[in-house]
C-alpha positions as CSV (number, residue, x, y, z in Angstrom):
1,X,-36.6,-38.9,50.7
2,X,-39.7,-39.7,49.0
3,X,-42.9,-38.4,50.8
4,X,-45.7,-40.5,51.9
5,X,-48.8,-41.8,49.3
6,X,-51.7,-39.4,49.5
7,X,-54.5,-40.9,50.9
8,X,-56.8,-39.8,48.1
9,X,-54.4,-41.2,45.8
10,X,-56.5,-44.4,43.4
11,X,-56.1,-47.7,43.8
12,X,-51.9,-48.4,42.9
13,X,-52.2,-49.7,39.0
14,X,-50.9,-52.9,37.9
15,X,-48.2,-51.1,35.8
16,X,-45.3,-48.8,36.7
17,X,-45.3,-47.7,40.1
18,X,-45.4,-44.3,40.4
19,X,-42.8,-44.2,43.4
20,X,-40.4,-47.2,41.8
21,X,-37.4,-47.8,43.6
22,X,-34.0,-46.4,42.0
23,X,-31.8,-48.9,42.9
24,X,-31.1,-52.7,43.7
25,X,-30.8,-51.5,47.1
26,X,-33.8,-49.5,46.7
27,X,-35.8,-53.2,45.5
28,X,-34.0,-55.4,48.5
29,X,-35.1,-52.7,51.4
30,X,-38.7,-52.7,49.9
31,X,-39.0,-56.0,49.5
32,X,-37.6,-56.1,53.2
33,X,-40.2,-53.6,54.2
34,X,-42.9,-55.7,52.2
35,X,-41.5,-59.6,54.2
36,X,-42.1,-56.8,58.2
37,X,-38.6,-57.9,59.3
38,X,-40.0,-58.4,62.7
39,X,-42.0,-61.2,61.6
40,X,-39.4,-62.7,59.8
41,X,-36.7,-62.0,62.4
42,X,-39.4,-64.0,64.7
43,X,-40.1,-66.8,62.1
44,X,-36.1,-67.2,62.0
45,X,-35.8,-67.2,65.6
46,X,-38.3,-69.9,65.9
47,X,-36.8,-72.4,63.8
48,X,-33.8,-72.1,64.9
49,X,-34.8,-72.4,68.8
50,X,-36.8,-75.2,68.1
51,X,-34.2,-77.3,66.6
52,X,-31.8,-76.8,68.9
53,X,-34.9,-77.7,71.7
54,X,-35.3,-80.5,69.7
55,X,-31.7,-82.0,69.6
56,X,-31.1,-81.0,73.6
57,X,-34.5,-82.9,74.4
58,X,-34.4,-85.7,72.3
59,X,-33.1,-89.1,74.7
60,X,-30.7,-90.3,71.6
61,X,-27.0,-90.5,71.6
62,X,-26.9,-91.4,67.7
63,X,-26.4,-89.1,65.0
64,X,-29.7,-87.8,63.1
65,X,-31.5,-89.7,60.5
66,X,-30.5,-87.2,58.1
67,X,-27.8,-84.2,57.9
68,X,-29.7,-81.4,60.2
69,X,-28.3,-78.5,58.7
70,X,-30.2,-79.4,55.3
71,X,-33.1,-79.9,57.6
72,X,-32.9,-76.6,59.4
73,X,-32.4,-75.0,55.9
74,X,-35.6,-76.3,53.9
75,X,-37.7,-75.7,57.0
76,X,-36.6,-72.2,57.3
77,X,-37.1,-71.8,53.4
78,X,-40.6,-72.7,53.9
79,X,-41.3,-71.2,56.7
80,X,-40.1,-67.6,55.5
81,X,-42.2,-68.2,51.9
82,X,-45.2,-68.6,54.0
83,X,-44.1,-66.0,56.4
84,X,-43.9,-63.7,53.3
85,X,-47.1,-65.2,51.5
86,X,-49.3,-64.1,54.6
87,X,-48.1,-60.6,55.5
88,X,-48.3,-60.1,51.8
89,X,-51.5,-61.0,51.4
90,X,-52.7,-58.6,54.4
91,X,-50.7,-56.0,52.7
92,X,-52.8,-56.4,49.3
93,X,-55.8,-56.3,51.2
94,X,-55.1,-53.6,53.7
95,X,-53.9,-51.0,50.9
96,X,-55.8,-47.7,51.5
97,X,-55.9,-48.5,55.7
98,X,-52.1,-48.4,55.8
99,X,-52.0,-45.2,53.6
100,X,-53.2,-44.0,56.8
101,X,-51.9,-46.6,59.7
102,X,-48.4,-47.7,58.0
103,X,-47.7,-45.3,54.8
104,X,-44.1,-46.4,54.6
105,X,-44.8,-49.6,53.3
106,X,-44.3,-50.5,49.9
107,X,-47.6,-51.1,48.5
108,X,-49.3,-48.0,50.6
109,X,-46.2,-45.8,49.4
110,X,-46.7,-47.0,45.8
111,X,-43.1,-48.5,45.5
112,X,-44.9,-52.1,44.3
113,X,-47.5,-52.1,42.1
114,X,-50.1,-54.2,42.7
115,X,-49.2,-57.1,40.1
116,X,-46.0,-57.0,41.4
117,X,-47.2,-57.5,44.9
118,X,-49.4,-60.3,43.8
119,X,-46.6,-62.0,42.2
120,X,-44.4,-62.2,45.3
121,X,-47.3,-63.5,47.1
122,X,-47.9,-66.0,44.8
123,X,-44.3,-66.9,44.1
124,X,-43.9,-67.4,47.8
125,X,-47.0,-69.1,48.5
126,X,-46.2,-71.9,45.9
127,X,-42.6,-72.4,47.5
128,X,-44.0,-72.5,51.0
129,X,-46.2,-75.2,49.9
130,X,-44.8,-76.9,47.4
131,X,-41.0,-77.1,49.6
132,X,-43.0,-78.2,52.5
133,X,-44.4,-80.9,51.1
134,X,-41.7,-82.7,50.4
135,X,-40.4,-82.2,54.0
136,X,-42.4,-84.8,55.7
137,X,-46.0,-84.8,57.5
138,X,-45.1,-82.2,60.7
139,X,-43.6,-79.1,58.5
140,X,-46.2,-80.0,55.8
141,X,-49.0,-79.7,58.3
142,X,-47.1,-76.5,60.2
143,X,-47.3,-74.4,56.9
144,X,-50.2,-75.4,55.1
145,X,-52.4,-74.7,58.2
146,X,-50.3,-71.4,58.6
147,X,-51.1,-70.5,55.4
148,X,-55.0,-71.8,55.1
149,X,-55.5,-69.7,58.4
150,X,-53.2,-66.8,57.1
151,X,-55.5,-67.0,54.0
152,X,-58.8,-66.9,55.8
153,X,-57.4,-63.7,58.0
154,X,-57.2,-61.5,55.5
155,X,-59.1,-62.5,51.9
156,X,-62.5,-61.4,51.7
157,X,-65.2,-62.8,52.2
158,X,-63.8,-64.6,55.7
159,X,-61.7,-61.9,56.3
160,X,-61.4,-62.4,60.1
161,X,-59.6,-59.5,60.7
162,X,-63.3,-58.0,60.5
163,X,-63.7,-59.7,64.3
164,X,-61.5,-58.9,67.5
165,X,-61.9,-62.8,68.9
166,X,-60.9,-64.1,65.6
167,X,-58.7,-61.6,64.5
168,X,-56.4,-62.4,67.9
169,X,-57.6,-66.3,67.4
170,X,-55.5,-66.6,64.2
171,X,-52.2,-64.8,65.3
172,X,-52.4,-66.6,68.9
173,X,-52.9,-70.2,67.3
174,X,-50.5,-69.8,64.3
175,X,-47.4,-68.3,66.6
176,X,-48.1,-69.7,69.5
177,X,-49.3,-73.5,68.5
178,X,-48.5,-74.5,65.1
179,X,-45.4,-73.0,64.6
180,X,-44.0,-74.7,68.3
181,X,-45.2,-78.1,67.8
182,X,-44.9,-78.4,64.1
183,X,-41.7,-77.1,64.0
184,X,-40.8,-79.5,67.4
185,X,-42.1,-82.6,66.1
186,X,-40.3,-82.0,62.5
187,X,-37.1,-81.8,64.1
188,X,-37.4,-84.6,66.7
189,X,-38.5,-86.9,64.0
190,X,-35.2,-85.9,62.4
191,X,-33.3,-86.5,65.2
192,X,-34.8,-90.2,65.3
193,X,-36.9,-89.2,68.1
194,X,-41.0,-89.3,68.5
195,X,-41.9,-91.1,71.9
196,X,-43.1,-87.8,73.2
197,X,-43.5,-84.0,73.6
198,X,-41.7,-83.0,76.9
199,X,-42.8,-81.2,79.1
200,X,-40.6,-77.9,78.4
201,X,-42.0,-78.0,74.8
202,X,-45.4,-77.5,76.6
203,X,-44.0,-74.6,78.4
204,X,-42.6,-72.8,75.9
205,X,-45.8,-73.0,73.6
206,X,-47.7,-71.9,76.9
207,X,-45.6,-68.8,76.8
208,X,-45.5,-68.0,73.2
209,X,-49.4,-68.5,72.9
210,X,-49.9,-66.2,76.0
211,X,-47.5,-63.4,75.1
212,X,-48.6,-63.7,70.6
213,X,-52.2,-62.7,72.1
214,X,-50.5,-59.5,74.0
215,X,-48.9,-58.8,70.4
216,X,-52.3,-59.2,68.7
217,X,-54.0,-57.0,70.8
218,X,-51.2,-54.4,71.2
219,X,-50.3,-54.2,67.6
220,X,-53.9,-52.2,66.7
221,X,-53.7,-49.9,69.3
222,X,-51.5,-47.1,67.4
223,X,-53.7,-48.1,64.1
224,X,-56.6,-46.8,65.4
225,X,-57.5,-43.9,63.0
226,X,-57.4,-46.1,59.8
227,X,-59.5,-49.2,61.3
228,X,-62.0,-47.0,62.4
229,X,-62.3,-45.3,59.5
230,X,-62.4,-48.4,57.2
231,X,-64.7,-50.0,59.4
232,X,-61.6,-52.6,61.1
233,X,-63.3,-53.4,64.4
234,X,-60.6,-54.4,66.9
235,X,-60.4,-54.5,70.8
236,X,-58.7,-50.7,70.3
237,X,-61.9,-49.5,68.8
238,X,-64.3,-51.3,70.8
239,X,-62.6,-50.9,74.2
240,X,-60.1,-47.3,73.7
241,X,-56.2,-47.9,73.7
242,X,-55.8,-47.2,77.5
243,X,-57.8,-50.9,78.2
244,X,-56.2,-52.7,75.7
245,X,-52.6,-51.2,76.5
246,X,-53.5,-52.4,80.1
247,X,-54.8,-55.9,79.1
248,X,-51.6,-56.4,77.0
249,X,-49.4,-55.6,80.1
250,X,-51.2,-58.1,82.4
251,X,-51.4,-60.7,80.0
252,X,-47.0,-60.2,79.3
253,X,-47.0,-60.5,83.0
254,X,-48.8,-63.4,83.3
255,X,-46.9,-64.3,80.7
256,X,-43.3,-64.0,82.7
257,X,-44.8,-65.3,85.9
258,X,-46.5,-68.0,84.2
259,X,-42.6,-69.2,82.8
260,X,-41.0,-68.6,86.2
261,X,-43.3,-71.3,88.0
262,X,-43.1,-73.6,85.4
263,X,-39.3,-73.5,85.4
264,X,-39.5,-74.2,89.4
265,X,-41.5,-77.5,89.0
266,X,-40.7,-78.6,85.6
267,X,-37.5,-81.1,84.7
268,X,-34.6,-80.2,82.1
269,X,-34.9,-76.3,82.6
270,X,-33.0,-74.5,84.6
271,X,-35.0,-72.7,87.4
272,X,-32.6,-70.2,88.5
273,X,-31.5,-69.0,85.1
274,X,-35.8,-68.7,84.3
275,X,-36.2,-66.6,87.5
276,X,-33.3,-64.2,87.1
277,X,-33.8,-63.3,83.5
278,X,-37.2,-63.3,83.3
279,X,-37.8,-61.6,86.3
280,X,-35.3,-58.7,85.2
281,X,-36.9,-58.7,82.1
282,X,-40.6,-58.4,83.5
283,X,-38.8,-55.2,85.8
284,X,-38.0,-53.5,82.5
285,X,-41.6,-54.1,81.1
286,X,-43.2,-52.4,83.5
287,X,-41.0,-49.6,83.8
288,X,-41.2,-48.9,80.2
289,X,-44.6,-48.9,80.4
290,X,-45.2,-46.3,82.5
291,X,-43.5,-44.0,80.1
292,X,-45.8,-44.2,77.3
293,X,-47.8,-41.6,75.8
294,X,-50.6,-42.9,74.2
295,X,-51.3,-39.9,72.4
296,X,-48.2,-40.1,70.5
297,X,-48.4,-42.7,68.3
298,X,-44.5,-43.1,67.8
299,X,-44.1,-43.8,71.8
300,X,-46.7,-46.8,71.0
301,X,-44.5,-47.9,68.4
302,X,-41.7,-48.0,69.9
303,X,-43.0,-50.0,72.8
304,X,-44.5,-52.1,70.7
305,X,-41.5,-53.2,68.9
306,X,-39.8,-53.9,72.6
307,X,-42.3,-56.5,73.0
308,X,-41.6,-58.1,70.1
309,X,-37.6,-57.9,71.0
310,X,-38.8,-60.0,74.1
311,X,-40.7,-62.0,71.7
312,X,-37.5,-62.5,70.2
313,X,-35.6,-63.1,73.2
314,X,-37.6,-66.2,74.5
315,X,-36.6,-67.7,71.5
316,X,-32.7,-67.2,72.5
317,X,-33.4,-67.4,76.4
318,X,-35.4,-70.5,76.6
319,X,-33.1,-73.0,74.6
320,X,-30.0,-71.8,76.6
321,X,-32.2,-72.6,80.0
322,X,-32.8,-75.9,78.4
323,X,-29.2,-76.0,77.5
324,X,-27.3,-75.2,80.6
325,X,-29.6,-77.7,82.4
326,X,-28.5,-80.7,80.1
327,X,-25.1,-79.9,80.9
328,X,-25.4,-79.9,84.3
329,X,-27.1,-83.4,84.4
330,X,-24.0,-84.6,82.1
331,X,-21.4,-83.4,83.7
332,X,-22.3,-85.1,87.6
């Protein structure tokens, strides 16, 4: 097993990485390191949900103005370029902070060189924008702004990573309102259908928004060593993980509660399946919580990656609320 970079190892050089991988294996799980599969697991996820939202929504008996499954196929093409084009870019800029916060990655483990890094960046950059473009006005406008704010996140000299507000503002709005509505409206126009975004839509945003700003704030708090020391100010440094750890439960809470009232007085979801499974899901949050160490920074990890399994789950939970209403109101 290879060890970890040395933190006083130079800058990774643009040639032969000194810790290449042996294999085609090795490349693929690198590369799969480099995409953070839990981004693009939630990326997948999202399309996926959202065309199925839009096809139970849409008020049309008729078949879609074009075949969906090449549809569903471009968009997620796109979407995972741009998915890959932005944690990318953070990786090339965040190289010596993840020697200390996230060593196993490929660029802070020296596995990519640096001009290989860029040109995976680059490559998938070009098809995110360049595939999108040709997709029509809502997935054109989804990635692009993904990508300009992606941009602006983490390349000097915006680099709004520098700032808690806007750090959380750029995860929050890309997640939690571009990706839900752009992806929405892409499919519904391809299901013949643009007279209006339901109200469920407006839920699920709600929820997604809420909980991405729980994951932005959470996902510094086991980093703080590195963004302290390379001068990263987040809510973890300003505020010490026990506040933020506690202001990302609440706001997941809120979250959960938030999605349970809305599914009592909203049409076309079904209420009871909402309450149960988001009510037992809320039971396992807390319970989990109160079993974390924050002093070992693998406890923190783990939990965080349970919160973005919930993430995950919405995106499987939601639709089939949706779904199992719709065939209730066809089958009276």
């Amino acid at each position: 097993m290879r060890q970890p970079a040395s933190t006083n190892r130079p800058s990774t050089p643009n040639t032969t990485p000194p810790n290449p991988p042996q294999s085609l294996s090795d490349i693929l799980y690198a590369f799969w390191k480099f995409s953070r599969p839990h981004t693009v697991i939630g990326t997948t996820l999202s399309v996926l949900s959202l065309v199925t939202l839009a096809g139970i929504l849409s008020d049309i008996n008729s078949t879609p103005i074009e075949p969906i499954g090449w549809a569903v196929l471009w968009a997620l093409v796109a979407c995972l370029a741009g998915n890959i084009y932005i944690v990318g870019l953070n990786q090339l800029e965040d190289v010596d902070i993840d020697r200390i916060n996230k060593p196993h990655l490929p660029l802070a483990s020296e596995e990519f060189t640096r001009q290989q890094a860029q040109w995976i960046v680059g490559l998938c950059g070009a098809i995110a924008l360049l595939l999108s473009a040709f997709q029509g006005q809502f997935l054109m406008a989804t990635v692009w702004l993904s990508l300009l704010i992606g941009t602006a996140y983490s390349l000097p000299p915006v680099r709004l990573k520098r700032f808690p507000f806007f750090a959380s503002l750029c995860i929050f709005v890309v997640r939690g309102v571009i990706v839900n509505l752009g992806l929405f409206l892409h499919f519904q126009e391809k299901w013949g259908d643009l007279s209006r975004v339901l109200p469920a839509i407006w839920a699920l945003t709600g929820f997604i928004l809420v909980f991405t700003f729980a994951i932005a704030i959470f996902k510094d708090i086991p980093d703080l060593e590195g963004d302290r020391r390379y001068n990263i100010t987040t809510f973890t440094v300003q505020l010490g993980q026990r506040a933020v750890f506690n202001l990302a439960r609440w706001v997941l809470t809120v979250c959960y509660l938030g999605m349970i009232a809305a599914a009592l007085i909203l049409p076309r979801i079904h209420a009871p399946f909402i309450v149960i499974t988001h009510g037992l899901l809320l039971a396992v949050l807390w319970w989990l919580s109160l079993g974390v160490d924050l002093r070992d920074r693998r406890a923190i990890a783990r939990f965080y990656q349970f919160i973005w399994k919930l993430f995950f789950l919405e995106y499987l939970l939601f639709p089939l609320a949706c779904a199992i209403a719709w065939w209730n109101s066809t089958s009276l």
